[in-house]
N, C-alpha and C positions, 0 to 999 in steps of 0.2 A: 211851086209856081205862085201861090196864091200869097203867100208870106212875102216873095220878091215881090209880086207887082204890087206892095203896100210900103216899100222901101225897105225891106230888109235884108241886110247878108246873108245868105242862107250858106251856112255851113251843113254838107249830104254828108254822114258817115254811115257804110254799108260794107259787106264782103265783096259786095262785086259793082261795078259803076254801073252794067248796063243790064236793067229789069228786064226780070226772071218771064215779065208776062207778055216782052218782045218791045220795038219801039225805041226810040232814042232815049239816050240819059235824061234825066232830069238836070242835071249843071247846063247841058249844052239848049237846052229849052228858055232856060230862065235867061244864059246869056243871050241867045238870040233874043228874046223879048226888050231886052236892054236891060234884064235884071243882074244883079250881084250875086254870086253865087260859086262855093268851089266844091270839092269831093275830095273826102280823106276817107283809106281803105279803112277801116274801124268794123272791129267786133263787138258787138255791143255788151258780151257776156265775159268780156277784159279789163278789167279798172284802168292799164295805160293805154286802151284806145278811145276810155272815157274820157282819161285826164287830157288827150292829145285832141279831141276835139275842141273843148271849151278853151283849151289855150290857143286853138288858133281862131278860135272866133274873138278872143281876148286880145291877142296880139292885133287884128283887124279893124276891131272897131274901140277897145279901148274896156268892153262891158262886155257881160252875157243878159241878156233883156231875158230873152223867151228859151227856152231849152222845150224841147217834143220828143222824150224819149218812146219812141213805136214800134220797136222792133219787135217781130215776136215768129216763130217757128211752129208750124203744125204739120202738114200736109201726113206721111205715112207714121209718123211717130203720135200723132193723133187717134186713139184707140179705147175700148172698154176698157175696165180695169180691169178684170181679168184675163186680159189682150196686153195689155201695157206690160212691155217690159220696162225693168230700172233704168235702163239706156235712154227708152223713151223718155221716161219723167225729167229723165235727168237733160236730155235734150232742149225738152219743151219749157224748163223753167228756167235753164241756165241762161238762155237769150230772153222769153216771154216777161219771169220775173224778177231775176237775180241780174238781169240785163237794166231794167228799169230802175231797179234799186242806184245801182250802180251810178246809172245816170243823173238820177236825182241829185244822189249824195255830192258828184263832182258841181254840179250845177249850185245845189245849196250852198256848198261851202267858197266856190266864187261870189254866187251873188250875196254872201252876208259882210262882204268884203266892199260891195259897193255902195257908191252913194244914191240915197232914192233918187227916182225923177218922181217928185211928186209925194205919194206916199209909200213907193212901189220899190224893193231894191231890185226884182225879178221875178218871173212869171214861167209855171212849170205845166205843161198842157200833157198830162199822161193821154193815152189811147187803152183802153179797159173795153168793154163788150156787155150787149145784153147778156150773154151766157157767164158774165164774172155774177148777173144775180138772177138766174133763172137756171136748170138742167138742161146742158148741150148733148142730147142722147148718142153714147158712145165716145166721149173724148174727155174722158175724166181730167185730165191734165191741164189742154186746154183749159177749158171752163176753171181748173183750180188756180192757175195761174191768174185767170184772170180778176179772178173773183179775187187775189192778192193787190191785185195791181190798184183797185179800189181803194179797200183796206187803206193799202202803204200811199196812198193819194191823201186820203183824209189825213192821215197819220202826221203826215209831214206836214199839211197845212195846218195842223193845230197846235206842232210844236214850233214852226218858225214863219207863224201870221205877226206875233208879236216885233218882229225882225225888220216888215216888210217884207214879205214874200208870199206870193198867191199861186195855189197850189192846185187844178181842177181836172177832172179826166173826162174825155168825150169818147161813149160808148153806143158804137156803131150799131147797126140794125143789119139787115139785109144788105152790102153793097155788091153788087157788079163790079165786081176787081180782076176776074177771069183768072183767075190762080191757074197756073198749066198743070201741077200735080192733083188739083182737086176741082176740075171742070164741073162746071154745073150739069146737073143732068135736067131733062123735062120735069121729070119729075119734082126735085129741088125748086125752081123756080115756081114750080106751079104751087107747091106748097106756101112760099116767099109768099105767093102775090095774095094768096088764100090767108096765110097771118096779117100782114100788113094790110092795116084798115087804107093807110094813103094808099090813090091810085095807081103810085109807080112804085119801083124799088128803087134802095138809092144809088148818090151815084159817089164818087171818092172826092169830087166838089165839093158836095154837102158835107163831108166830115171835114175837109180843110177848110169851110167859111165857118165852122163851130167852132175850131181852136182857133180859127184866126179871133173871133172872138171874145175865145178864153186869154188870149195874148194882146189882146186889146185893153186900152185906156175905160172903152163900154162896158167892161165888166168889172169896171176899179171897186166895186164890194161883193164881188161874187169868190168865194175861195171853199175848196171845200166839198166839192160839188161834184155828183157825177152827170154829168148831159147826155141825156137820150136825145141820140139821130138816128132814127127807130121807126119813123113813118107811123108810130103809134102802136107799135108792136107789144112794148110791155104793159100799154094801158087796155090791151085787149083780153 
């Protein structure tokens, strides 16, 4: 929503059009709004439902500006490691990591194909996590994944800043997202509000006005980078 109402085509790639956490699609939200906006079924842990996104944002608008690869998989396969089966690992990294890889790569190798607006060929907003650089207690995978997603964030901006290409991930704190497999409990929360120095916890607003942005003209020398929206959590 936040990328439409700023004028952009939002091309939604997912296994299923309508969120797991209840509520109307996101396409038919932004079209109402009078935003742009379409849904292609896409696995993110598939190289052709990578390369079939960017070609239809390609065929659309003519470029790929901003790519936001954020898909990621936890709920029961989220576990200790000596809890974790291979199935798990291999669950959690195949869309978490090897999903974002993926996406990067299709996205890089469009936009090195384009012409800059400015100094910018294209602009790559990973989604990474306090827990990619801190111990997420019990969910080895997780937290490895993510602590990758970083990593291959910096990685790629250092090899194709020279290109034009700006490369940053924004790594959420506490959001209120109501997962249905992993409800908050009292307790959770109470803990949330006890880490977090800000007064509230966040809300999934706050992480899409960060990559907005990251995918913005406002951060034309920021590359590189991970963004804490964290309410202050790691600085506690």
């Amino acid at each position: 929503m936040t990328f439409a109402r700023e004028g952009a085509h939002v091309v939604i790639g997912d296994i299923r059009e309508d969120p797991r956490e209840g509520g109307r699609p996101t396409v038919e939200l932004i079209r109402e709004a009078g935003g742009s906006a379409e849904f292609v079924r896409a696995d993110a842990a598939r190289w052709d439902d990578n390369d079939l996104l960017v070609r239809r944002a390609v065929e659309r608008t003519g470029r790929l500006d901003v790519m936001v690869p954020n898909a990621i998989l936890a709920g029961a396969h989220s576990k200790g490691l000596l809890e974790t089966e291979e199935a798990d690992w291999d669950a959690i990294m195949d869309v978490g990591l090897r999903g974002v890889f993926l996406g990067c790569k299709r996205a890089v190798a469009q936009m090195i194909r384009q012409e800059p607006v400015g100094d910018v060929r294209g602009r790559i907003v990973t989604i990474s996590s306090q827990h990619g650089m801190t111990a997420a207690p019990g969910a080895v995978a997780y937290a490895t994944a993510k602590g990758g997603v970083i990593q291959l964030t910096r990685q790629i901006a250092v090899d194709f800043g020279p290109q034009g290409i700006i490369v940053n991930a924004v790594a959420p704190g506490k959001i209120l997202t109501r997962p249905v497999e992993e409800p908050d409990s009292p307790a959770v929360l109470a803990y949330s509000h006890a880490r977090t120095p800000f007064s509230r916890l966040g809300q999934p607003d706050d992480v899409a006005k960060a990559a907005l942005f990251l995918a913005s003209d406002e951060s034309s020398y920021v590359s590189g980078t991970n963004l804490l929206v964290d309410g202050g959590w790691m600085a506690y």
